[in-house]
C-alpha positions in Angstrom: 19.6 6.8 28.9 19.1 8.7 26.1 17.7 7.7 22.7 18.0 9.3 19.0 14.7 10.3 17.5 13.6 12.3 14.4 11.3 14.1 15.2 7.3 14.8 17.8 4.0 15.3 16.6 1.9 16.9 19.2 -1.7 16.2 18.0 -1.7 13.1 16.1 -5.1 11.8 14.9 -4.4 8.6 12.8 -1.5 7.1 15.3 -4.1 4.9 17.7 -6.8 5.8 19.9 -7.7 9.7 20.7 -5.3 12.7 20.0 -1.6 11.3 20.7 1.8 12.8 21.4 3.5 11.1 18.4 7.7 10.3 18.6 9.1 9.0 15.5 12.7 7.1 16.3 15.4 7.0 14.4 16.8 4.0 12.6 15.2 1.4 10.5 16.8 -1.8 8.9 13.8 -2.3 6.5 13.3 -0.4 3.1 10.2 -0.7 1.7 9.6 0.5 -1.6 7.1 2.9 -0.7 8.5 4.3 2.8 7.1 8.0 3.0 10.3 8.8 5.7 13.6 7.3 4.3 15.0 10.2 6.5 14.6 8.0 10.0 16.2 5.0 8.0 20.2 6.1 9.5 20.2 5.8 13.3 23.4 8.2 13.5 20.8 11.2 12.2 18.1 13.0 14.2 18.7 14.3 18.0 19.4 12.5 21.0 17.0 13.1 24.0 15.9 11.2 27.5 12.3 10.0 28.2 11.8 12.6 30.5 12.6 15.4 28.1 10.4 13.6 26.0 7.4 13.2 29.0 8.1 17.2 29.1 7.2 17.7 26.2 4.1 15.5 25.9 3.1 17.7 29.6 3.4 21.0 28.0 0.3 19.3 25.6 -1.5 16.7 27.7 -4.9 18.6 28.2 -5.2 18.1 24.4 -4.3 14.7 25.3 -6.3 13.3 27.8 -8.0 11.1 25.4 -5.1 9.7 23.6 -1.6 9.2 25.1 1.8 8.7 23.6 3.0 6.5 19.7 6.3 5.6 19.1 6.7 5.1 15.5 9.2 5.7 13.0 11.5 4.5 11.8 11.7 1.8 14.2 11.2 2.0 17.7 12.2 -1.7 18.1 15.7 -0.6 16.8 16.0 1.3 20.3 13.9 -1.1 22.5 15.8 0.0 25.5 15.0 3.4 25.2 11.5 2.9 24.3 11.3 0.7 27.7 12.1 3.2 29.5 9.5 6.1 27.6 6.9 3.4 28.2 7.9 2.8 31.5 7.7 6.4 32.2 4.5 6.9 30.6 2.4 4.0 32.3 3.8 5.5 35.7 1.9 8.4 34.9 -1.4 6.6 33.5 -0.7 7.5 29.8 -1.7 5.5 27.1 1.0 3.8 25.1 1.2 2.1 21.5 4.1 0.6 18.9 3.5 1.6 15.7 6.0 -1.2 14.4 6.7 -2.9 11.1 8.5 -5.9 13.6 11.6 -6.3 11.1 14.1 -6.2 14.1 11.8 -8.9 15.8 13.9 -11.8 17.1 11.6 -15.1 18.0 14.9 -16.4 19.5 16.4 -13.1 21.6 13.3 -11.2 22.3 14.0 -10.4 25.9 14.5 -6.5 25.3 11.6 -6.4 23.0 9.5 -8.3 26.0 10.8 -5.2 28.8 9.4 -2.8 26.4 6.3 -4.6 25.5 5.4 -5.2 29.2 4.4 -1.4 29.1 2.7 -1.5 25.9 -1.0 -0.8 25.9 -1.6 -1.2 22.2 0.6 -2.6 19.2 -0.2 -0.8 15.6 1.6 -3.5 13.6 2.1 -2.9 9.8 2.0 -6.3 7.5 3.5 -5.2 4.2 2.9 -8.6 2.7 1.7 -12.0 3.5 3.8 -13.8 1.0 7.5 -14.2 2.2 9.3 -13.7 -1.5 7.3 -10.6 -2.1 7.8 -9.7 1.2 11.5 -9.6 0.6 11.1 -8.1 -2.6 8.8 -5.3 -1.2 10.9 -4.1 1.9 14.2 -6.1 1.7 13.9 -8.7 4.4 11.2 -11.8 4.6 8.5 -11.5 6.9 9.1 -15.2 9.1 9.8 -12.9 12.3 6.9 -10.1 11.4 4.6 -12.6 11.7 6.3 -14.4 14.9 5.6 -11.2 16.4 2.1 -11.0 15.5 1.7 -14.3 17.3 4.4 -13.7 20.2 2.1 -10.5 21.3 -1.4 -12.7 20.1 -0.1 -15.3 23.1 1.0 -12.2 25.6 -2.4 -10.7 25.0 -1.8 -7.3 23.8 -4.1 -5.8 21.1 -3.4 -5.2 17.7 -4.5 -2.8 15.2 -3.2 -4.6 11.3 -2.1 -1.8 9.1 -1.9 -2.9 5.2 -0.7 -0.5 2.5 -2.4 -1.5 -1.2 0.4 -0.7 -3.6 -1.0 -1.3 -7.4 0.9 -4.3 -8.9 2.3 -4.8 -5.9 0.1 -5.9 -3.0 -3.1 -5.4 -4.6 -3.3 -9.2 -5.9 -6.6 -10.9 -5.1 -4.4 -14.4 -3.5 -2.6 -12.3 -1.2 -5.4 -10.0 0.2 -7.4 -13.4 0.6 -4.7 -15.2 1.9 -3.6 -12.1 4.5 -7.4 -12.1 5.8 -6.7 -15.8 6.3 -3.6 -15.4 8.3 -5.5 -12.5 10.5 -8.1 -14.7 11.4 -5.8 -16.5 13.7 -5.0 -13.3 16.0 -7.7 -13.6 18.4 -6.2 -9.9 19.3 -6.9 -8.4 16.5 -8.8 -5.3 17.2 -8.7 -3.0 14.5 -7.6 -4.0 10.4 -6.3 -0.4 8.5 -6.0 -1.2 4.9 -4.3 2.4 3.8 -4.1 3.3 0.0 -0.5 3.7 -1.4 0.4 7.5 -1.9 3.3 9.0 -3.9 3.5 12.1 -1.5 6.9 11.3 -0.3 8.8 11.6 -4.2 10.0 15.6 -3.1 11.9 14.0 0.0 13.6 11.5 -1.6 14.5 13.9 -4.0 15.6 16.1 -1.3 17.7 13.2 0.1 18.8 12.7 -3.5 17.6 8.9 -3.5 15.7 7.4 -6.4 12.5 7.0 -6.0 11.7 3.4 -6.0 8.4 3.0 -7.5 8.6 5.3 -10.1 5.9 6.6 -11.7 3.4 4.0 -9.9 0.0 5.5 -9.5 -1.9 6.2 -6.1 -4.4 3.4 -5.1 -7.7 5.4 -5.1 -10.1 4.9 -2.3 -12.5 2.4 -3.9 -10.1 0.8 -4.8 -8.6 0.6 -1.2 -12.1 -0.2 0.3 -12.7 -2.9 -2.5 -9.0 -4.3 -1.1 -10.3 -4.3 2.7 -13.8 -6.7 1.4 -11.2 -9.1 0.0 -8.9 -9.3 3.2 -12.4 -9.3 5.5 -13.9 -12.6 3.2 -9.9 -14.2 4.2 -10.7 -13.5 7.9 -14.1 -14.9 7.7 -13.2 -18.1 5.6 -10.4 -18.5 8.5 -12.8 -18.4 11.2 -15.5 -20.8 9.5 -12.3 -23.4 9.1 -10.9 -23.1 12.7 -15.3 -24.2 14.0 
């Protein structure tokens, strides 16, 4: 079988636990607003390859790796869950590591079967929330987020850990009600391992200029780092008012 992907990262530092081999799919059916690689969105793009020239690759680095293992991210990996059955597959023969960095848009709560084979060899699931209200949700990336948060609760009942990622755009997702309410939501995943709440960045404006796309959010500024940790208070007071409720 072979997959399409964009691109590797050999030492990745922010893309789960350790240093990890990093492969970013090709193909997304989401558009957020503030998506730093609109160049995995086309599934026709990038290069096609096997899991085991992938493993090959991830070889020729695993001494720097020992500590991490391997990320599929994107894109989408769930757009190619067949391929990225078999990677994992591949990878847990040999005792690596694996995690799904995922955003779950593809997730189906009614035809999940494919999603399952891959998650059966998934060690860790990064999941990205980009908002807990389903209008803005829509508004924000183009779909609603009913089957994002199926997902959350499909691995929460399978038992697989979950690291939350949640990017603070200003105006956007930055709203008191929704942090709140997202903490809230979180307290129910009695997975939850790890909460990430990332600070929007315009860094990606040259590539969509390269790609000659609009940029979407204009001339929105960057959510500083106060303002990002004052964000991540707001979502933890959500997840402990949900705990106190569910005693």
């Amino acid at each position: 079988m072979k997959g399409r992907i964009h691109s590797t990262e050999s030492f990745g530092t922010v893309d789960g636990p350790g240093v990890r081999f990093v492969v970013f799919f090709q193909g997304c059916p989401m558009r957020c607003r503030y998506c730093h690689n609109p160049d995995t969105w086309d599934l026709s793009r990038g290069r096609e390859v096997t899991a085991e020239e992938l493993m090959k690759e991830y070889d020729s680095y695993k001494e720097f790796l020992k500590s991490g293992g391997i990320t599929a991210t994107g894109g989408e990996p769930l757009v190619q869950p067949e391929f990225l059955a078999e990677l994992f597959a591949l990878a847990k023969s040999k005792n690596i590591h694996t995690c799904l960095d995922t955003s779950a848009g593809v997730y189906d709560p009614l035809h999940h079967e494919k999603t399952d084979e891959a998650l059966k060899y998934t060690d860790l699931v990064m999941l990205d929330i980009k908002h807990i209200d389903n209008d803005r949700h829509k508004e924000l990336t183009g779909i609603g987020n009913s089957n994002i948060l199926a997902f959350a609760e499909h691995i929460r009942d399978l038992g697989i850990p979950v690291w939350i990622r949640h990017v603070v755009v200003p105006g956007i997702t930055d709203r008191y009600e929704d942090l709140f309410a997202l903490g809230e939501y979180l307290s129910t995943l009695s997975n939850l391992k790890a909460l990430d709440v990332l600070p929007y960045h315009d860094m990606a404006k040259p590539k969509y200029a390269e790609l000659g796309l609009e940029y979407p959010l204009g001339d929105t500024p960057p959510l500083t780092k106060e303002e990002a940790i004052k964000a991540r208070d707001i979502i933890m007071s959500g997840i402990k008012a949900g705990l106190r409720k569910q005693k």
